[in-house]
Structure formats: structure tokens, C-alpha cells
TIKEVEX-151517 format. One line per field, with one value per residue (C-alpha): residue number from 1; residue in one letter; chain; x, y, z. Coordinates in nm, 2 decimals, decimal comma, padded with zeros to 4 digits, m for minus. Example, Ala and Ser with C-alpha at 12.3 -4.5 7.8 and 13.67 -1.06 7.14 Angstrom:
<pts>
seq = 1|2
type = a|s
mol = A|A
xx = 01,23|01,37
yy = m00,45|m00,11
zz = 00,78|00,71
</pts>
This chain:
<pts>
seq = 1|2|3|4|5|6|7|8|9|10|11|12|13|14|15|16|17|18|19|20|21|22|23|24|25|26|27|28|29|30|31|32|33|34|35|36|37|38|39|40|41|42|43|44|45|46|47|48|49|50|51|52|53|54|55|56|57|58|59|60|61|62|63|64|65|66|67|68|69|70|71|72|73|74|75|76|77|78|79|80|81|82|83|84|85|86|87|88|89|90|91|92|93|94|95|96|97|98|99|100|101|102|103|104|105|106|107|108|109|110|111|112|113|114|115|116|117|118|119|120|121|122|123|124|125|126|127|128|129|130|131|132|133|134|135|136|137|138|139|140|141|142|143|144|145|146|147|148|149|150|151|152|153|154|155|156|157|158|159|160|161|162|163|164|165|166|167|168|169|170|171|172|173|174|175|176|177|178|179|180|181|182|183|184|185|186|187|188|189|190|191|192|193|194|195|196|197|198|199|200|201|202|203|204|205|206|207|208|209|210|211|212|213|214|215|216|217|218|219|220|221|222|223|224|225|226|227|228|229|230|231|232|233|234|235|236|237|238|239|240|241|242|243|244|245|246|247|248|249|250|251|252|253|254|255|256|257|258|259|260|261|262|263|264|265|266|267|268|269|270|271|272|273|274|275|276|277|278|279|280|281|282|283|284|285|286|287|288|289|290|291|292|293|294|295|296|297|298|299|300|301|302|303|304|305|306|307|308|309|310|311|312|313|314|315|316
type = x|x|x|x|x|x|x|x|x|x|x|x|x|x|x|x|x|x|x|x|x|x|x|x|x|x|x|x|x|x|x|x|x|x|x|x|x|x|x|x|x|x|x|x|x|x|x|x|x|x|x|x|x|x|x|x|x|x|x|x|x|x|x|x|x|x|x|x|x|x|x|x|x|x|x|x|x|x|x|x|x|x|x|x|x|x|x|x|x|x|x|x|x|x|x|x|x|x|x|x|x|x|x|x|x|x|x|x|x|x|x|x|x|x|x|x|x|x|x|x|x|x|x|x|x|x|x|x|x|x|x|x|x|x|x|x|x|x|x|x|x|x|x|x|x|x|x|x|x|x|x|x|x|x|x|x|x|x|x|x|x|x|x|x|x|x|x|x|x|x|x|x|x|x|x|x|x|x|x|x|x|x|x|x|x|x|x|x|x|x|x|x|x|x|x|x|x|x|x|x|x|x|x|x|x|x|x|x|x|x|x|x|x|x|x|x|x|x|x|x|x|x|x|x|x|x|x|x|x|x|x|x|x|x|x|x|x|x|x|x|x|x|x|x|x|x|x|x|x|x|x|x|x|x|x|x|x|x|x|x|x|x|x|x|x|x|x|x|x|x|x|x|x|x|x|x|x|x|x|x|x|x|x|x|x|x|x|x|x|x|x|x|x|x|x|x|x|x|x|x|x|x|x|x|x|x|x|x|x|x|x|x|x|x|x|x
mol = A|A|A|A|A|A|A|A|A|A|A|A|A|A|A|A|A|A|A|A|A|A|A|A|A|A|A|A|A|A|A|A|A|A|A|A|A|A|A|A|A|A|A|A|A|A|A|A|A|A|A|A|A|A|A|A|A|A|A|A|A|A|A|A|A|A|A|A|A|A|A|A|A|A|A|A|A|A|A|A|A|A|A|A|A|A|A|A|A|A|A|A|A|A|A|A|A|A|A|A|A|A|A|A|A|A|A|A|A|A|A|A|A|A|A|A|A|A|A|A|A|A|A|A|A|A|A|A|A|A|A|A|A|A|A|A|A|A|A|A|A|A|A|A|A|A|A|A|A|A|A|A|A|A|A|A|A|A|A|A|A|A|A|A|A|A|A|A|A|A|A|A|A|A|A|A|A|A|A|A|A|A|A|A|A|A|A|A|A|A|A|A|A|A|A|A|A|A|A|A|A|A|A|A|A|A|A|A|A|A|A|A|A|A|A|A|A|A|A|A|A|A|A|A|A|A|A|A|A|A|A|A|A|A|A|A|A|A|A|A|A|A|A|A|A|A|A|A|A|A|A|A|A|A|A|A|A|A|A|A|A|A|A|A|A|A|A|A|A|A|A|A|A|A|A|A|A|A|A|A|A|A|A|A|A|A|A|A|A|A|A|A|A|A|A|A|A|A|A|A|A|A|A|A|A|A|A|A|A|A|A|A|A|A|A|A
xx = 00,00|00,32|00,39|00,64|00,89|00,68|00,48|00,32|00,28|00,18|00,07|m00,07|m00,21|m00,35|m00,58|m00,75|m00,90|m01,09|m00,85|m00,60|m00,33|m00,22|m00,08|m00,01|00,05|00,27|00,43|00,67|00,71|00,84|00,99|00,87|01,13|01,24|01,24|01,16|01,21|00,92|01,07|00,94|00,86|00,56|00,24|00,43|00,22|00,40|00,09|m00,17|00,03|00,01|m00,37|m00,43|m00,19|m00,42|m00,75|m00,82|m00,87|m00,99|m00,79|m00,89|m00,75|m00,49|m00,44|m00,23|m00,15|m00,08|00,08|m00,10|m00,45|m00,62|m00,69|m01,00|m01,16|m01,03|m00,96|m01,05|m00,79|m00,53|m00,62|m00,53|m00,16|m00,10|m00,03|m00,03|00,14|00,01|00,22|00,07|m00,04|m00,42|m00,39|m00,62|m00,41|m00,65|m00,53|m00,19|m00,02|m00,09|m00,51|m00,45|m00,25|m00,52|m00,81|m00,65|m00,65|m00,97|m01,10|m00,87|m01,03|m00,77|m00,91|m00,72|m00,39|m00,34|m00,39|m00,19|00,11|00,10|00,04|00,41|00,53|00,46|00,61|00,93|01,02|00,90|01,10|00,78|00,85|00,91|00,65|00,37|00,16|00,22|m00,04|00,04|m00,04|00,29|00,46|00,74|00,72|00,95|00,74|00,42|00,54|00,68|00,30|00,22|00,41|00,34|m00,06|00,04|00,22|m00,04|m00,23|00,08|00,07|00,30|00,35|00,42|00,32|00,49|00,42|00,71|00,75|01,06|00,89|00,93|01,19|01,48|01,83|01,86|01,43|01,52|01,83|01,56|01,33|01,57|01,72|01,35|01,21|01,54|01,43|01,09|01,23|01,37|01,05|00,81|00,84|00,82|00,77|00,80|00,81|01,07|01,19|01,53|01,70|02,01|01,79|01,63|01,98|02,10|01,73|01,62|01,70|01,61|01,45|01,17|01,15|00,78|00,76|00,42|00,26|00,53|00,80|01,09|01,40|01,38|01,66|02,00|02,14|02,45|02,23|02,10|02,46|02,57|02,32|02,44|02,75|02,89|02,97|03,17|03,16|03,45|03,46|03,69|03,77|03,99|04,10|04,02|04,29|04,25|03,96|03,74|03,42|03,56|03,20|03,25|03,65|03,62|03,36|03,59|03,85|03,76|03,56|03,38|02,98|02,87|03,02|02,79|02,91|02,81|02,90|03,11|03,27|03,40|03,76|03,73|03,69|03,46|03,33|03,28|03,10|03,26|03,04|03,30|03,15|03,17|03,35|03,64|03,89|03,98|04,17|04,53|04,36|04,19|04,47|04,66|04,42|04,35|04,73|04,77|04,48|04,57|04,33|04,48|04,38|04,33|04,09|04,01|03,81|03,66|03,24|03,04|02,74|02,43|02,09|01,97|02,24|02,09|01,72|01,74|01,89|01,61|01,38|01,50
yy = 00,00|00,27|00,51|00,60|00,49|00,63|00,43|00,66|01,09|01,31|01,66|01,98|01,80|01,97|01,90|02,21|02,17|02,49|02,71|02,50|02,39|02,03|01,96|02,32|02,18|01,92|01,75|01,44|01,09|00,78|00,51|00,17|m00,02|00,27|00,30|00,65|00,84|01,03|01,26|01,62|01,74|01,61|01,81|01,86|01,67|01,29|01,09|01,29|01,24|00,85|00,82|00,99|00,80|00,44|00,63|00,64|01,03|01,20|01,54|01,89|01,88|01,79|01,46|01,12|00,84|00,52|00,32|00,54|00,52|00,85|00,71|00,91|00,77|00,43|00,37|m00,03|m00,10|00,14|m00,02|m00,37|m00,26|m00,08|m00,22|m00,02|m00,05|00,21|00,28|00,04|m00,25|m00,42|m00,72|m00,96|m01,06|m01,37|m01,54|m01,76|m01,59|m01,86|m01,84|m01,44|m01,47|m01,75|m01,53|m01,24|m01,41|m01,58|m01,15|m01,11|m01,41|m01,60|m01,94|m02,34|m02,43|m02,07|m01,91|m02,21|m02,17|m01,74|m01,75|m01,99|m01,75|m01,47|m01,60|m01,68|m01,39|m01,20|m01,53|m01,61|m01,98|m02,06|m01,81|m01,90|m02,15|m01,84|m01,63|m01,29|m01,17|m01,35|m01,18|m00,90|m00,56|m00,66|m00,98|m00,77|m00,59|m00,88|m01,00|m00,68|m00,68|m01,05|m00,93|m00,63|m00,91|m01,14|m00,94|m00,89|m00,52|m00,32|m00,08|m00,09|00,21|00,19|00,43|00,43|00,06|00,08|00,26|00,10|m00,13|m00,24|m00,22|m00,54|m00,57|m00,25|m00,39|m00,68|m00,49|m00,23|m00,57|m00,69|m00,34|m00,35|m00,74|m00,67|m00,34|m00,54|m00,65|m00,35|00,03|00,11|00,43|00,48|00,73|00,73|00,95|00,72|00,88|00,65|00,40|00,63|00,65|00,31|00,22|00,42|00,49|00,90|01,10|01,36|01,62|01,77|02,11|02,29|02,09|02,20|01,95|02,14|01,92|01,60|01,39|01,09|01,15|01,22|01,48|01,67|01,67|01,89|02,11|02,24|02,26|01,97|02,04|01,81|01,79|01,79|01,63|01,79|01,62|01,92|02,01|02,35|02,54|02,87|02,99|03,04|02,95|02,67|02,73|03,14|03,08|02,79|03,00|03,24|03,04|03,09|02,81|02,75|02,78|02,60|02,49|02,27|02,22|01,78|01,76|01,91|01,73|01,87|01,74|02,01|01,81|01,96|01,76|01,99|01,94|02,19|02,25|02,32|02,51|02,35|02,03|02,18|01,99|02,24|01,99|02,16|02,54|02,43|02,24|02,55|02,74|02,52|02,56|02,87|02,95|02,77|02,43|02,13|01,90|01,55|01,39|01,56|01,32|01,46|01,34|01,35|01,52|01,25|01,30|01,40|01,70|01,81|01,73|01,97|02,24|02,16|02,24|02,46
zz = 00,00|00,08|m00,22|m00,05|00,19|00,50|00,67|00,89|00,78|01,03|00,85|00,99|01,33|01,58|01,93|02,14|02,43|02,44|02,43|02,56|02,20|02,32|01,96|01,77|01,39|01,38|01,12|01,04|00,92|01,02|00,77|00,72|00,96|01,21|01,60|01,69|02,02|02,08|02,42|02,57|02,93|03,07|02,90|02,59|02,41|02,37|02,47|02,31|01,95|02,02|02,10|01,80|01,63|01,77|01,70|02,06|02,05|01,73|01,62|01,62|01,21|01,03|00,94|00,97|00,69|00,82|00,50|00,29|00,48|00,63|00,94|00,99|00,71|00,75|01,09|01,10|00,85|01,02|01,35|01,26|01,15|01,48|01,83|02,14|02,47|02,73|03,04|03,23|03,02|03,10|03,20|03,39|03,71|03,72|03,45|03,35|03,07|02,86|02,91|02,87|02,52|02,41|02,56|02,38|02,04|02,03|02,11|01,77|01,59|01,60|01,63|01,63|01,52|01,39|01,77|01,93|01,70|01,66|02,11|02,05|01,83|02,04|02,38|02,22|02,09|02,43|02,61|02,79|02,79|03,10|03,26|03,05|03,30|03,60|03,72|03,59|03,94|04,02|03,76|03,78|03,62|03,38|03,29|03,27|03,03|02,85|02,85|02,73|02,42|02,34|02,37|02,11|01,87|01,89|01,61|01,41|01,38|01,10|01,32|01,79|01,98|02,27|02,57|02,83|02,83|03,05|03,30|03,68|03,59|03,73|03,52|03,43|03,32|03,13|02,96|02,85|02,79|02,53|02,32|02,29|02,10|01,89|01,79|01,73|01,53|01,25|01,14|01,27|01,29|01,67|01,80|02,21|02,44|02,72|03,01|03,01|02,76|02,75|02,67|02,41|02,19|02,28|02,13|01,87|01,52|01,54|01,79|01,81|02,09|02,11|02,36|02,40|02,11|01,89|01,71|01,80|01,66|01,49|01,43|01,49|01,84|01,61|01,39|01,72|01,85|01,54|01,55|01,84|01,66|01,80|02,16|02,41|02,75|02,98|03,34|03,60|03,91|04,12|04,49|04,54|04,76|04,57|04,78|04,42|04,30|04,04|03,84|03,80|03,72|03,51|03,28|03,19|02,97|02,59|02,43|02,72|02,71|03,02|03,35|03,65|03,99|04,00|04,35|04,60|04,92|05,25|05,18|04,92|04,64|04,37|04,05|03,74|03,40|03,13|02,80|02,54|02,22|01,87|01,98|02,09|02,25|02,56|02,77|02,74|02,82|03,08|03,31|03,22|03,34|03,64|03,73|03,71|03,92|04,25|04,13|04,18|03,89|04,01|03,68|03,39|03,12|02,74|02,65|02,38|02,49|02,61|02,47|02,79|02,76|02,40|02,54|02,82|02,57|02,34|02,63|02,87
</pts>
């Protein structure tokens, strides 16, 4: 059905509530095959984009495509190629994950051989296999959402909607939970929004960041990086004996465009994070500059910057 390489085109889109813009005119596209980072503050508009996306909220105008399809004027047939996770997936505690995944596709008309094999399909590729006769009351958070996901795959969708699936979970669950999407997102295009941004860029393909219903960057972690011409981050570990505020001297050397105080300790030991404009590589400058000033240097380490240092530029 794509024309195009897109399988989903978001144009013009917009949602009031009274007066109230939730979504001001956004616009983008996602690629058949992609994992996109949907990010922004809280109220900026993440959530609202993906109900609209699922058809469980209609929009104030604008439109969507879904491989080609307005999904206002076909939502049945855009429904069936999406799946969609909310934060906190609904699932009945009652049953064994195996009677929920068989209840689950006998409600999707699945029916005989073709339920039993796509409910064994399903629990290996969310490695269910040896949870699959438990209670999900029993279950973990991790294993929830596990159930989840198998519940979103049993219908096959083109495309996963996934709404902060790594929410509550423990490192390792999240570790699981990353290496699943990225499975599943050789086959599917996934979109998901996250507050863990590491997990975001060791996740997804590109990223969007939404503020105040606007699309305010799109873009590779790599892409965003450049276009804030590239900056670097350098970590200072120093002893300070000069009597000075490291944060107020150390923003004074050229090149410099941002300095944090990460922690301080009464031995006199202060941690510093140095933003260095257009990648430059300050190091020498600075333990000049540190010398010369009555610092005694003990670490001094050079950083890309993280996503979650281009988000909150993005968004500050």
C-alpha cells in the first residue's frame, strides 16, 4: 500500500481543548522499519500524538497516513496494522499468561492451530516460555510488560506504539526490555516514548523532541549533537585550595559555554562538568588554566554530549 517509503505521515495535526493547544500543527514521518524516540517534558504533548496515532482520540484537524491510509476515514484498517502499549499495560491478574495470550486471540479471531502456533510465536520472541503456565499476578514488572508486548504481537501489527514501556523497571528488566524493541524493530516500525533517555539513543533509530505541542527538533542523536555545533563535554575532578568558585573561574576560559558544579565534598573536592562550544577539545587550556589559578587538577576526562544533555537544551 506505501507510495512511498513512510509508513506513517503526520501533516498539519493539531488537538485544542478549548483554548487549551495540546498539539499546535505538527508534522513528520516515520519510515517503514524505524524506531523512533518520541521525548518532551511532561504536558508537551508525547501521549496525546500516540492516542491519535491508535485512534483512541480524534484530532482537532490535520491529518495522519498510516501506510497510505487516512486514518480518519479508515480507521479499521489502520487499527489492525498498529499495536499499542500504554504505560501500564491491562492485563487480567486472574489469569496464567498462557489463558490471557489465548483469551487475547480468540477477542482477535484467532481461532485453532493458527492461535496455538501465533500465542508460541509470540512467547518466544517476548521469552515467555518458561512463565507462561504463571499467574500474571505472580509476575514481575518486567514480565508484565513482557506480556504486554506478546498481547500487542499477537495481532501482528505493522506498526508498535509503545508508551514508556521501560517505566518502573529495574536495570537489568530494562536492559531486557531495550534488546526486545530493537528485535521486534527489525520487522516493525516502533515508536516509544521514554523518560530514560540512554535508553532512548542506545534504542532508537532517530529521535523527536515535542515542547508545547510543537516539534521542535527531529533527528539521529548524532544529527541533534551537530546542531548544536557539536559540543563536548568535559569532566573535572579538582581540589580546590585557591579559595574560588571553580564554576565562576572555570567559565571564563575561551571556548567555554557551560560549567555545573556535579558535586562538591567537604575534603574540598569539587566535580565539574565543562560544556566546550563546537567540539572543541579544551583539555590543554583548561589544566593551564587550572594551574595557574591555584586548582589542583586530580581527573580531567573529554564526553560527547548525552541526549539528555541536547534534550534539556532543546527544552530549557
Amino acid at each position: 500500500m506505501i507510495l512511498s517509503n513512510h509508513m506513517i505521515e503526520v501533516i498539519n495535526l493539531s488537538k485544542n481543548y478549548g483554548t487549551f493547544k495540546a498539539l499546535d500543527d505538527i508534522s513528520f514521518s516515520i519510515k517503514k522499519g524505524e524506531i523512533i524516540g518520541l521525548l518532551g517534558p511532561n504536558g508537551a504533548g508525547k501521549t496525546t500524538t500516540m492516542k491519535i496515532l491508535t485512534c483512541y482520540l480524534a484530532a482537532s484537524s490535520g491529518k495522519i497516513l498510516v501506510d497510505g491510509l487516512d486514518i480518519s476515514e479508515h480507521s479499521i484498517e489502520t487499527r489492525r496494522k498498529i499495536g499499542y502499549l500504554p504505560e501500564n499495560a491491562p492485563l487480567y491478574e486472574d489469569m496464567t499468561v498462557w489463558e490471557y495470550l489465548d483469551f487475547s486471540g480468540a477477542v482477535l479471531g484467532l481461532g485453532g492451530e493458527a492461535k496455538r502456533g501465533k500465542i508460541d510465536e509470540v512467547v518466544a520472541s517476548c521469552s515467555l516460555g518458561d512463565k507462561k503456565h504463571e499467574l500474571i499476578t505472580h509476575l514481575s514488572k518486567g514480565y508484565r510488560q513482557r506480556v504486554g508486548l506478546a498481547r500487542v504481537l499477537l495481532g501482528d501489527p505493522e506498526i508498535l506504539v509503545l508508551d514508556e514501556p521501560t517505566v518502573g523497571l529495574d536495570p537489568n528488566q530494562i536492559v531486557e526490555i531495550r534488546e526486545l524493541i530493537k528485535k521486534i524493530g527489525r520487522s516493525k516500525t516502533v515508536i516509544l516514548s521514554s523518560h530514560i533517555l540512554s535508553e532512548v539513543e542506545a534504542t532508537c533509530d532517530r529521535v523527536l523532541i515535542i515542547k508545547g505541542g510543537h516539534i521542535i527538533a527531529t533527528g539521529t542523536p548524532e544529527e541533534l549533537r551537530a546542531s548544536k555545533g557539536g559540543q563536548s563535554r568535559i569532566m573535572i575532578v579538582l581540589e580546590d585550595i585557591s579559595g574560588r568558585d571553580p564554576v565562576s573561574a572555570l567559565g571564563g576560559v575561551p571556548g567555554v559555554t557551560g560549567v555545573e558544579k556535579i558535586k562538591s565534598h567537604e575534603t574540598g573536592v569539587v566535580i565539574c562538568s565543562v560544556i566546550c562550544e563546537g567540539g572543541k577539545d579544551l583539555r590543554k587550556p583548561l589544566i593551564a588554566f587550572l594551574r595557574d589559578h591555584g586548582f589542583v587538577l586530580l581527573e580531567l576526562s573529554r564526553t560527547q554530549l548525552s541526549l539528555e544533555d541536547i534534550f534539556v537544551q532543546f527544552t530549557k
